[in-house]
PDB file of N, CA, C and O in Angstrom:
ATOM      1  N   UNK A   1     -56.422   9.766  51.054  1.00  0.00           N
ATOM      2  CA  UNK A   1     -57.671   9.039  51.108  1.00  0.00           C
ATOM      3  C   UNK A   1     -58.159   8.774  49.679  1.00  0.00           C
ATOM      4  O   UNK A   1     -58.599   9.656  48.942  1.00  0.00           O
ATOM      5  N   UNK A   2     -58.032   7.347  49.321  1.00  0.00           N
ATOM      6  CA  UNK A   2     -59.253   7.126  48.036  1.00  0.00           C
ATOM      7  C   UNK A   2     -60.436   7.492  48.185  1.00  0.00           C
ATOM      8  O   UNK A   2     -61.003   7.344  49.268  1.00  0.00           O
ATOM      9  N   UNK A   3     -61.182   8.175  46.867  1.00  0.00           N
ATOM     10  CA  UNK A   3     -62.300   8.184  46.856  1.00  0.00           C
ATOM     11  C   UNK A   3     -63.339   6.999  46.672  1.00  0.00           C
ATOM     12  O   UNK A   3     -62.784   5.982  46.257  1.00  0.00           O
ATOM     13  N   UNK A   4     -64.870   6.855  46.898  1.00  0.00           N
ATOM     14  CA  UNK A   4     -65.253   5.338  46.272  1.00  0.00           C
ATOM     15  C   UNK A   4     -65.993   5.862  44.891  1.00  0.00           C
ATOM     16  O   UNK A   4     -66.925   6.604  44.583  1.00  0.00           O
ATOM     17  N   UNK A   5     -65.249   5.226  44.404  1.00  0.00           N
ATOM     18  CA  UNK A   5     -65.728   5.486  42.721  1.00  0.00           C
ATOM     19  C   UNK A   5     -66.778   4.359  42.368  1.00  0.00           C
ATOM     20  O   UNK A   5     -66.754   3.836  41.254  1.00  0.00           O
ATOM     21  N   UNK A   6     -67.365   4.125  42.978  1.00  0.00           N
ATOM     22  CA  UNK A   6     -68.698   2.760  42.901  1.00  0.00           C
ATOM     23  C   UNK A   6     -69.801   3.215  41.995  1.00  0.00           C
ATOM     24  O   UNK A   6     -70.441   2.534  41.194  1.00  0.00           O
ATOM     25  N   UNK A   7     -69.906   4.518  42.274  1.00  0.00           N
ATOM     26  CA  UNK A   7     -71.662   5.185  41.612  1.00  0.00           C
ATOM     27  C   UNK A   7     -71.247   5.649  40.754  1.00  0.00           C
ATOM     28  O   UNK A   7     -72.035   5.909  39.844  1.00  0.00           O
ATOM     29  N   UNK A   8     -69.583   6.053  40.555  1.00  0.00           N
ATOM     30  CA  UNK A   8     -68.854   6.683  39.111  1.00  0.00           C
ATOM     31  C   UNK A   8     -69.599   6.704  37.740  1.00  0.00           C
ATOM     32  O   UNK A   8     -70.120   5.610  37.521  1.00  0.00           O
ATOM     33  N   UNK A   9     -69.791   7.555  36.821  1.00  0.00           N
ATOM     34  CA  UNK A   9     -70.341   7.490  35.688  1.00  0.00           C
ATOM     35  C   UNK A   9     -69.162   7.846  34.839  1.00  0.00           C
ATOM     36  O   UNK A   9     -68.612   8.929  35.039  1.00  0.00           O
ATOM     37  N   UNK A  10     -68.647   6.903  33.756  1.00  0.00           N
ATOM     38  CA  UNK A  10     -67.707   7.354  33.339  1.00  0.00           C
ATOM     39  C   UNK A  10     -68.123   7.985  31.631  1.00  0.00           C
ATOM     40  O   UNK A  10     -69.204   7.790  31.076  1.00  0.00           O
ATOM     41  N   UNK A  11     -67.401   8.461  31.270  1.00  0.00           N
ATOM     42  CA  UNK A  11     -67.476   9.043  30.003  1.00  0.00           C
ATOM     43  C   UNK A  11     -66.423   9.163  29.010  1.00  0.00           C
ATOM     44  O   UNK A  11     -65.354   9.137  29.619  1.00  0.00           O
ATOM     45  N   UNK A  12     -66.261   9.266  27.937  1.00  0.00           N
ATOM     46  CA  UNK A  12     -65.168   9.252  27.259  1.00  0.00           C
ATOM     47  C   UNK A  12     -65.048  10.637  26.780  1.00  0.00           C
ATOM     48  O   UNK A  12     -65.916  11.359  26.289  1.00  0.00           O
ATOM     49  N   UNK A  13     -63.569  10.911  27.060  1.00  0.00           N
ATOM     50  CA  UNK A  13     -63.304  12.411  26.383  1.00  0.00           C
ATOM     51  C   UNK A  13     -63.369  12.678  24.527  1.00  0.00           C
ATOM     52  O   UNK A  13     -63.115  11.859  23.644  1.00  0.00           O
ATOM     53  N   UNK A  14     -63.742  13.917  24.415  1.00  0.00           N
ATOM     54  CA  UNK A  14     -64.347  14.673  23.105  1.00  0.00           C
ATOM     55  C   UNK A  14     -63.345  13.847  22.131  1.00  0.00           C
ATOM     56  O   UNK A  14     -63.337  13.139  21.124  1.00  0.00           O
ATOM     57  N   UNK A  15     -62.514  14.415  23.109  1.00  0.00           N
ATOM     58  CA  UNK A  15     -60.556  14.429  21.892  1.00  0.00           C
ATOM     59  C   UNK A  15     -60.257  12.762  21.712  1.00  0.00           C
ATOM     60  O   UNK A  15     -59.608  12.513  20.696  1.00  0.00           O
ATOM     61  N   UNK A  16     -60.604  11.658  22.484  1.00  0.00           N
ATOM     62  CA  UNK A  16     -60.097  10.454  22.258  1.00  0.00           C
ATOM     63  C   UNK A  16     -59.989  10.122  21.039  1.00  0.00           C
ATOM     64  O   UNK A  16     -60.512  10.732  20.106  1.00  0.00           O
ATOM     65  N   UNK A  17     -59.328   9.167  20.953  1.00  0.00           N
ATOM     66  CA  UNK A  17     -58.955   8.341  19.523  1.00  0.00           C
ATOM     67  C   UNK A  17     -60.414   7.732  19.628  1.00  0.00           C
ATOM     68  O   UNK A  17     -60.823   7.547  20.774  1.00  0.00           O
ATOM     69  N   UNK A  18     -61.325   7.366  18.483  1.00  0.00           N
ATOM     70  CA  UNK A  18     -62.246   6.726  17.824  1.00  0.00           C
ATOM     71  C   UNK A  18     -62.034   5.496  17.383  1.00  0.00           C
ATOM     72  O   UNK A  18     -62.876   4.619  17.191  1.00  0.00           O
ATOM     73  N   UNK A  19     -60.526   5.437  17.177  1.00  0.00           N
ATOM     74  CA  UNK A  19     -60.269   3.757  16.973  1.00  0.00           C
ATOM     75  C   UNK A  19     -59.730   2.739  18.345  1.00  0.00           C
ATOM     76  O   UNK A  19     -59.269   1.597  18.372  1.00  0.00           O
ATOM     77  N   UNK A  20     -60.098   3.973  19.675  1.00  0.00           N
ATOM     78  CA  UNK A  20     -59.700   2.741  21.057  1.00  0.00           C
ATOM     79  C   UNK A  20     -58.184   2.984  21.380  1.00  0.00           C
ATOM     80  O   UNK A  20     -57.488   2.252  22.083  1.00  0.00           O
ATOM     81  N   UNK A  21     -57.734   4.301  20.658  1.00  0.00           N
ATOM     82  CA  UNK A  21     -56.706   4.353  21.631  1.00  0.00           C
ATOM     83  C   UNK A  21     -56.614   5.896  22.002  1.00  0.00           C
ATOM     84  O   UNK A  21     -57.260   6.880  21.643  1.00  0.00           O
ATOM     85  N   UNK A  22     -55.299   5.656  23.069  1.00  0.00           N
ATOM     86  CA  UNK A  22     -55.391   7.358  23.426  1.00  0.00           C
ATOM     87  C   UNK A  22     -56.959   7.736  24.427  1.00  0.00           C
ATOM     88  O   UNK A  22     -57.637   8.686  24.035  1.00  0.00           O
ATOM     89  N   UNK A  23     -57.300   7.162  25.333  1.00  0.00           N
ATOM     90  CA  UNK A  23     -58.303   7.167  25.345  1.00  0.00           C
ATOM     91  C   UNK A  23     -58.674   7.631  27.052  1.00  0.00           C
ATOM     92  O   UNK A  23     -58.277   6.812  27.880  1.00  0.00           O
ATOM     93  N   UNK A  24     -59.305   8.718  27.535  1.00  0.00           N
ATOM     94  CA  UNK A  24     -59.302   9.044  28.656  1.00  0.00           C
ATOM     95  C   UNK A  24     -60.799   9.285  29.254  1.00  0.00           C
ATOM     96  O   UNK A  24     -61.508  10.025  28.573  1.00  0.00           O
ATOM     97  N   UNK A  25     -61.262   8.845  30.232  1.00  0.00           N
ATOM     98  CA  UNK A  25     -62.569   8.904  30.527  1.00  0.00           C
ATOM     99  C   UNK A  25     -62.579   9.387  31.797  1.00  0.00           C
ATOM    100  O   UNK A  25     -61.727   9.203  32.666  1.00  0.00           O
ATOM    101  N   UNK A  26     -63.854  10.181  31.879  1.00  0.00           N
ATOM    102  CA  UNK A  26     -63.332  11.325  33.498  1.00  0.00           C
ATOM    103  C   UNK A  26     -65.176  10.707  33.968  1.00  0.00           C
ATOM    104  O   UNK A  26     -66.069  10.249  33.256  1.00  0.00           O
ATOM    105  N   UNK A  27     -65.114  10.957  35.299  1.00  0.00           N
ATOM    106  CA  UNK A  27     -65.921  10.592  36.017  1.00  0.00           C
ATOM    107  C   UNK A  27     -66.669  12.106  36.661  1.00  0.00           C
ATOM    108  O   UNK A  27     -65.884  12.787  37.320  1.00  0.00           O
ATOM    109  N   UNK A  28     -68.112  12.668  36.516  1.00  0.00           N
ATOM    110  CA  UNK A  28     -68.198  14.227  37.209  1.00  0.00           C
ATOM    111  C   UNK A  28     -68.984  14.267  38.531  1.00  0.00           C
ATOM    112  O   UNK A  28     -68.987  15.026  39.499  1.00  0.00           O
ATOM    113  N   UNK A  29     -69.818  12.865  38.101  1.00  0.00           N
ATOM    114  CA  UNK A  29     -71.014  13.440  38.891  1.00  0.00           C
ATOM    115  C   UNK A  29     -70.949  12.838  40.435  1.00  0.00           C
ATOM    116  O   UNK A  29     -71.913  12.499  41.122  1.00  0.00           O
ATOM    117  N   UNK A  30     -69.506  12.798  40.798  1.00  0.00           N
ATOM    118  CA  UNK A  30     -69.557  12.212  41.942  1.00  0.00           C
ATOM    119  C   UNK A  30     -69.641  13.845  43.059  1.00  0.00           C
ATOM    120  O   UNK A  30     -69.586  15.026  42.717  1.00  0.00           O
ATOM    121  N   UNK A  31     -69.770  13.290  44.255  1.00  0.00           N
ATOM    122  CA  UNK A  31     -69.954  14.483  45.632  1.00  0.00           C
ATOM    123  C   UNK A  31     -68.279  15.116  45.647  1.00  0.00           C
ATOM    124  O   UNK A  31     -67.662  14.729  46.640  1.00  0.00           O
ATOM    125  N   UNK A  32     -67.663  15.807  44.921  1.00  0.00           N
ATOM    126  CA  UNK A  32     -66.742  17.058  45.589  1.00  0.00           C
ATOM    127  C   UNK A  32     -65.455  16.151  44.741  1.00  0.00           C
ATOM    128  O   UNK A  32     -64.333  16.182  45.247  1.00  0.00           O
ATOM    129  N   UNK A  33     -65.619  15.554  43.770  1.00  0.00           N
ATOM    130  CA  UNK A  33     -64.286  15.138  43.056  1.00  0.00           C
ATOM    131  C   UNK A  33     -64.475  14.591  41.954  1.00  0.00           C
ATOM    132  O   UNK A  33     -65.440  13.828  41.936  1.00  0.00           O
ATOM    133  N   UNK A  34     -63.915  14.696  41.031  1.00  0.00           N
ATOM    134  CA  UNK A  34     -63.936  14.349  39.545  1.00  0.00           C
ATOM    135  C   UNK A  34     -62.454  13.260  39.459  1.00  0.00           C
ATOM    136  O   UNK A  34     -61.389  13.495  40.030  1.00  0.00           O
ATOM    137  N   UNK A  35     -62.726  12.179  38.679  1.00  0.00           N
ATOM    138  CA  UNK A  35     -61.907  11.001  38.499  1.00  0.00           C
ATOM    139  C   UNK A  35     -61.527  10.685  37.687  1.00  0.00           C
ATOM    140  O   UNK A  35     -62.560  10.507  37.042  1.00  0.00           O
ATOM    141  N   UNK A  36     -60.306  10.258  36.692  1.00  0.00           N
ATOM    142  CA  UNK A  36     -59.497  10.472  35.466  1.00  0.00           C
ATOM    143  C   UNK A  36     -59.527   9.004  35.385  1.00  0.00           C
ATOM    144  O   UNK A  36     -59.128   8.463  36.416  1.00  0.00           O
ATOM    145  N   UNK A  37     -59.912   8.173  34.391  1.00  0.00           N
ATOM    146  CA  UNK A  37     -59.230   6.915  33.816  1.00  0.00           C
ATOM    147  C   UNK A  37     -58.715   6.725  32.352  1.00  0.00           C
ATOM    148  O   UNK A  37     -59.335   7.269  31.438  1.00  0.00           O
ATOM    149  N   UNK A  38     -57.841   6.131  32.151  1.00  0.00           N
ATOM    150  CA  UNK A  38     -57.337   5.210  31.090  1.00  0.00           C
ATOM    151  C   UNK A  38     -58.536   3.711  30.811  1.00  0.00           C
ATOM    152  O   UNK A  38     -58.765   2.642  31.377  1.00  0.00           O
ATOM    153  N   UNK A  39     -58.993   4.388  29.716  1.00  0.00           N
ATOM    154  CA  UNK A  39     -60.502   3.461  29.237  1.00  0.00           C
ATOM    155  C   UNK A  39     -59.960   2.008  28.975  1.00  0.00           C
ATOM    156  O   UNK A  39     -60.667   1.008  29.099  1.00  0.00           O
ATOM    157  N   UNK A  40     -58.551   1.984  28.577  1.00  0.00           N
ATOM    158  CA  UNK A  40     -58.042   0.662  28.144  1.00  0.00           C
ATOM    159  C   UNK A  40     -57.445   0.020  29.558  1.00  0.00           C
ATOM    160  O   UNK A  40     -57.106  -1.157  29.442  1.00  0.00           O
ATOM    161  N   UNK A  41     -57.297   0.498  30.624  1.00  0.00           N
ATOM    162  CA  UNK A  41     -57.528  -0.423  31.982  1.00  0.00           C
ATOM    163  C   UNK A  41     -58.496   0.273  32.672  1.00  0.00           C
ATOM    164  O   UNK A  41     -58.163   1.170  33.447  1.00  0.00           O
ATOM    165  N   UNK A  42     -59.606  -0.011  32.499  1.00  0.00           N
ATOM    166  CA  UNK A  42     -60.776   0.212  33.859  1.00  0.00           C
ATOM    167  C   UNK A  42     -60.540  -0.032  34.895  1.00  0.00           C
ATOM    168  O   UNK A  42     -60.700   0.791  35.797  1.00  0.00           O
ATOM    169  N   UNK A  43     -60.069  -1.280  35.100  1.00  0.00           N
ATOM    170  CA  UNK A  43     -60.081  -2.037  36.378  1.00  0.00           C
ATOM    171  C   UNK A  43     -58.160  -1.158  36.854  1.00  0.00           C
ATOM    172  O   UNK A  43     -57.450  -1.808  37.621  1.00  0.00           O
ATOM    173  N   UNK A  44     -57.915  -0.542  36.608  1.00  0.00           N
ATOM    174  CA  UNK A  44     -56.628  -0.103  36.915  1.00  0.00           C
ATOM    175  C   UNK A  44     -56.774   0.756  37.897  1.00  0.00           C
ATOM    176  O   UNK A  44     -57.608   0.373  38.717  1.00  0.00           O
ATOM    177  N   UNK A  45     -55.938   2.502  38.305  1.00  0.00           N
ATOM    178  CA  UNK A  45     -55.725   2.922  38.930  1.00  0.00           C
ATOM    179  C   UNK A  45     -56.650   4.667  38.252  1.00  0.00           C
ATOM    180  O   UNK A  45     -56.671   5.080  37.093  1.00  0.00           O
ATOM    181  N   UNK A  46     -57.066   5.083  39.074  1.00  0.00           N
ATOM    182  CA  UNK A  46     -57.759   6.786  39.087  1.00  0.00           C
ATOM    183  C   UNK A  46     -57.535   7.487  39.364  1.00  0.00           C
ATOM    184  O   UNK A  46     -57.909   7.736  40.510  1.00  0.00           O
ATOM    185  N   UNK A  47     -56.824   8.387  38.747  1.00  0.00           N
ATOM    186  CA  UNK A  47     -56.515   9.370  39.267  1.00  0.00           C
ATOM    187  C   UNK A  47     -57.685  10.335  39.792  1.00  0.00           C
ATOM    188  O   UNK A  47     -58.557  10.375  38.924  1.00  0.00           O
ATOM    189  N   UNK A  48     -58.072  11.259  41.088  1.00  0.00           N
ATOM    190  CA  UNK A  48     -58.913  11.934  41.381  1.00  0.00           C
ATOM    191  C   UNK A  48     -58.582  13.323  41.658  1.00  0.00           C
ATOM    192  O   UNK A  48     -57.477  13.423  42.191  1.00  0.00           O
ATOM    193  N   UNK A  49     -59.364  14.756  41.409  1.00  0.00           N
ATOM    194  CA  UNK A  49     -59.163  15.900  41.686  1.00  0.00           C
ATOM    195  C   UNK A  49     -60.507  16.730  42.576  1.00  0.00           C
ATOM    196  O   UNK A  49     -61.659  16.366  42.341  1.00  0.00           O
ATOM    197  N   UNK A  50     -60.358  17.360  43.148  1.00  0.00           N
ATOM    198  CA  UNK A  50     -61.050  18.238  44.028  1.00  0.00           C
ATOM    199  C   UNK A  50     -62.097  19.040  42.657  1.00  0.00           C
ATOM    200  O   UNK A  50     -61.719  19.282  41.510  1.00  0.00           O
ATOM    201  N   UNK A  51     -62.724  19.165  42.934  1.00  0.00           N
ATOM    202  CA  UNK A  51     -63.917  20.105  41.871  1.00  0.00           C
ATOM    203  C   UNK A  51     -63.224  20.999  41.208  1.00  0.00           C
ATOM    204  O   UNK A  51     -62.927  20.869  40.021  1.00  0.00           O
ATOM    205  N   UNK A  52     -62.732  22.540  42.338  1.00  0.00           N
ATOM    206  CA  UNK A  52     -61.909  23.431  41.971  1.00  0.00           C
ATOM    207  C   UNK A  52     -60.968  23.368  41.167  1.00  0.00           C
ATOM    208  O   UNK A  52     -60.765  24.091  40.192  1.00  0.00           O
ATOM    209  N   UNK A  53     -60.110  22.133  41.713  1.00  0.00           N
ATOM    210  CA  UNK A  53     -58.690  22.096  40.835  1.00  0.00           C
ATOM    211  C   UNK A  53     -59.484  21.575  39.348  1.00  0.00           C
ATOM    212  O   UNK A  53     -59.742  22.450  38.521  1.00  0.00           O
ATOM    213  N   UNK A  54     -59.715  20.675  39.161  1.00  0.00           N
ATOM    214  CA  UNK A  54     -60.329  20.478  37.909  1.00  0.00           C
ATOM    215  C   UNK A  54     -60.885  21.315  36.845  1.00  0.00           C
ATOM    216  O   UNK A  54     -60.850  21.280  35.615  1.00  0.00           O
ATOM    217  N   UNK A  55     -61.532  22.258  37.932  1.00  0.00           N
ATOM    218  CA  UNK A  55     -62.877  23.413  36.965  1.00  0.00           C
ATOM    219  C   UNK A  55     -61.158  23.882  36.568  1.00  0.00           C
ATOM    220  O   UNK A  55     -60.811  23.340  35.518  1.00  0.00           O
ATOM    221  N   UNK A  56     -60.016  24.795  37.220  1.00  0.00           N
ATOM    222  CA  UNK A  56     -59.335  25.510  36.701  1.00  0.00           C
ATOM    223  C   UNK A  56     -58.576  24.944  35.846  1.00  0.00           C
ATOM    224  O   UNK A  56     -57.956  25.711  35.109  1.00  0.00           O
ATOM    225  N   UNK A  57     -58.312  23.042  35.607  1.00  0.00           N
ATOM    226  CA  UNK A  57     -57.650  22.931  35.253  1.00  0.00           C
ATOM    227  C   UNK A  57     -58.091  22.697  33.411  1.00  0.00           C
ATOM    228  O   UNK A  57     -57.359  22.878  32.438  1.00  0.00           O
ATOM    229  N   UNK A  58     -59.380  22.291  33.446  1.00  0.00           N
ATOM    230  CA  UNK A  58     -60.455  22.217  32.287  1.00  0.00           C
ATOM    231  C   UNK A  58     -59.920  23.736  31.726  1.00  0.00           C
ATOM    232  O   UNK A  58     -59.459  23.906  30.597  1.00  0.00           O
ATOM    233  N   UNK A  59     -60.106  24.987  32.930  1.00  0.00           N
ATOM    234  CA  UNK A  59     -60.323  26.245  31.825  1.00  0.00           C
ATOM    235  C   UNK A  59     -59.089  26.605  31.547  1.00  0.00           C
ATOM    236  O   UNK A  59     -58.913  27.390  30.615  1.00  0.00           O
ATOM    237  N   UNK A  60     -58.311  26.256  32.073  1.00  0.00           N
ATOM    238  CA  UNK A  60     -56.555  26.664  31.428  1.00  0.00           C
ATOM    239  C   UNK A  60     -56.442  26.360  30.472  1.00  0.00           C
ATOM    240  O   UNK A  60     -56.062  27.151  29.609  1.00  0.00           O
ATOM    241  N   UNK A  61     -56.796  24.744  30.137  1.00  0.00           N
ATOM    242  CA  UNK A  61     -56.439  24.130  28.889  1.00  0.00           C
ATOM    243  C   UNK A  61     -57.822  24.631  28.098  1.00  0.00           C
ATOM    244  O   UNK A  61     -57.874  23.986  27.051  1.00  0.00           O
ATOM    245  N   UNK A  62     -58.772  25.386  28.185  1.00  0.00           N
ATOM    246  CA  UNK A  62     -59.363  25.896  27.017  1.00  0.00           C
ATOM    247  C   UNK A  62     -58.661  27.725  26.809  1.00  0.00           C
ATOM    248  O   UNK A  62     -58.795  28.263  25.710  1.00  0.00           O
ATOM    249  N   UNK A  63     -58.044  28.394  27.831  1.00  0.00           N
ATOM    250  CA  UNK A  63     -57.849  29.315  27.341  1.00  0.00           C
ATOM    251  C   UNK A  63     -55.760  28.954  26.517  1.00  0.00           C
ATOM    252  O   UNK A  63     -54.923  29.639  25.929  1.00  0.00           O
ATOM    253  N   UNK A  64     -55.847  27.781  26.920  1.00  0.00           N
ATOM    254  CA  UNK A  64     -54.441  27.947  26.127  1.00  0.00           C
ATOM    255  C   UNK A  64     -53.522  27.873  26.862  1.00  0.00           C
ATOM    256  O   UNK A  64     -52.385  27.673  26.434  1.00  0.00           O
ATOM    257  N   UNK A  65     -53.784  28.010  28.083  1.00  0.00           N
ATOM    258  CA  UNK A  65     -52.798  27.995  29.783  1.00  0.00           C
ATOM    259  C   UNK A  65     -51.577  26.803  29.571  1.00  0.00           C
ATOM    260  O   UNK A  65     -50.424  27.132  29.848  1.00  0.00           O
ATOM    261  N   UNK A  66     -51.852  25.426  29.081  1.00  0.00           N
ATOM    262  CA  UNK A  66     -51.785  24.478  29.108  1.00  0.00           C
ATOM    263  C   UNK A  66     -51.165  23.852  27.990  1.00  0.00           C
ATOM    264  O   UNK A  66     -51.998  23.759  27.089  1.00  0.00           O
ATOM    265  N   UNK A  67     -50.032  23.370  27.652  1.00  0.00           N
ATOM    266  CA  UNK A  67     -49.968  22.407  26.374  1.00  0.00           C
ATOM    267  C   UNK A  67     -50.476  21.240  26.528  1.00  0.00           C
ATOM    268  O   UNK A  67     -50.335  20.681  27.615  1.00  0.00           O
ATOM    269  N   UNK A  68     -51.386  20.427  25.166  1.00  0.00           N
ATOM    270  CA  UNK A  68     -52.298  19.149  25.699  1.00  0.00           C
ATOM    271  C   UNK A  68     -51.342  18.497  24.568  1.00  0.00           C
ATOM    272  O   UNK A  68     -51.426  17.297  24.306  1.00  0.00           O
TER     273      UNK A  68
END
């Protein structure tokens, strides 16, 4: 099932490139799923995650769990 990403608020990640590339923007404040885009196609495809998976997957990659 797609989610509707209509009310989506997107944001740009900390780490992005500043010159427009490399560039990943996550969506939070939606009801029970958080949404991944590539800022250089908006209109493209989203990846989406469940709250949970996300929260653990955010804290892996801050304790180091994770190569980024």
């Amino acid at each position: 099932m797609t989610p509707d990403l209509t009310n989506a608020v997107w944001r740009k990640s900390t780490r992005s490139d500043s010159n427009g590339g490399a560039c990943v923007e996550v969506a939070d404040n939606l009801p029970a799923v958080v949404a991944v885009r590539d800022s250089k196609d908006r209109q493209g495809p989203a990846l989406s995650f469940d709250v949970d998976r996300w929260t653990g997957f955010v804290q892996g990659i801050k304790a180091g769990s994770f190569d980024a």
